[in-house]
C-alpha positions as CSV (number, residue, x, y, z in Angstrom):
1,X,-44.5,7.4,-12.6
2,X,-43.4,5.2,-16.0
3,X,-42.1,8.4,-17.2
4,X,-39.4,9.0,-14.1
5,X,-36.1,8.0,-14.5
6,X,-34.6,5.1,-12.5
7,X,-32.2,7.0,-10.0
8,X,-28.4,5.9,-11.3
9,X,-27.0,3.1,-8.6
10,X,-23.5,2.5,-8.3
11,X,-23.3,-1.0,-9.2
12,X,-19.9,-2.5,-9.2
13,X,-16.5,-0.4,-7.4
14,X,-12.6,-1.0,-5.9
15,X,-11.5,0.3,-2.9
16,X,-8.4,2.4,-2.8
17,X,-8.0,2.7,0.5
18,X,-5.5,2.3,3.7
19,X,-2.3,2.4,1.4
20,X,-1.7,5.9,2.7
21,X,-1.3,5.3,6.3
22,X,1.1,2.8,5.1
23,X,4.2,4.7,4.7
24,X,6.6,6.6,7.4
25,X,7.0,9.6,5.8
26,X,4.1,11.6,4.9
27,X,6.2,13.6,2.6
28,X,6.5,10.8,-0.1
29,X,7.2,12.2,-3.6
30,X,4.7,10.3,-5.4
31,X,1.2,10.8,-3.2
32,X,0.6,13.3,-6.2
33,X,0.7,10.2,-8.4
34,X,-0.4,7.7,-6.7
35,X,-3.3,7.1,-8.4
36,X,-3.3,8.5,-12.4
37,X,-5.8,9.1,-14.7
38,X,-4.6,5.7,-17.0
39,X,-5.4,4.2,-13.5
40,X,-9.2,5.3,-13.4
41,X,-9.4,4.3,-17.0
42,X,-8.5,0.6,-16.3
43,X,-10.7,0.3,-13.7
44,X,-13.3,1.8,-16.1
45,X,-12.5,-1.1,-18.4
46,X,-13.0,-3.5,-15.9
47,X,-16.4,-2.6,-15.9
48,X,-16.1,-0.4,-12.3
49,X,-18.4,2.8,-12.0
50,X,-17.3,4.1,-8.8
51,X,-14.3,3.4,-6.7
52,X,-14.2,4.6,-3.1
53,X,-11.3,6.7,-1.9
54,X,-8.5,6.4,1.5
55,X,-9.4,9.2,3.7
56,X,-6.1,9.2,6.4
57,X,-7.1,12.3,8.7
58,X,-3.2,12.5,9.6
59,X,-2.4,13.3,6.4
60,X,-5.0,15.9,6.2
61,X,-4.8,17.7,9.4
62,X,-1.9,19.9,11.1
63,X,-0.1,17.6,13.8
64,X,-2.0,18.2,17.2
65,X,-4.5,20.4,16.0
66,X,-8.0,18.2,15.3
67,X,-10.1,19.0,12.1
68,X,-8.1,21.9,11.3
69,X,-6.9,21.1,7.7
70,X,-4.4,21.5,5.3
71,X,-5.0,23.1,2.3
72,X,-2.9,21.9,0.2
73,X,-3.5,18.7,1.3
74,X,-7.3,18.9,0.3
């Protein structure tokens, strides 16, 4: 009804994605960093509400065994 709130869209976002799977070693120092909080801020200011996040399953998972994860990787 007229008293329902609109549901929230996401309206404008960036893609993060694919710049994991681009290095050799999968022990790079700065994956912690890779993206900072002054980074998420920026985007903020460029008037993003969402941004969508790389999801690189060999970085996740232990080597040869499928969906079983890494914990510290999560």
């Amino acid at each position: 009804g007229a008293d329902t709130p609109a549901p929230e869209r996401l309206r404008a976002g960036i893609n993060l994605g694919s710049w994991i799977s681009q290095y050799q070693s999968r022990k790079e120092p700065h994956f912690d960093t890779r993206v900072r909080e002054r980074d998420l801020e920026q985007i903020a200011r460029w008037g993003m509400d969402h941004v969508r996040l790389p999801i690189d399953y060999d970085f996740f998972e232990e080597p040869g065994k499928p969906g079983v994860y890494r914990e510290e990787r999560l």
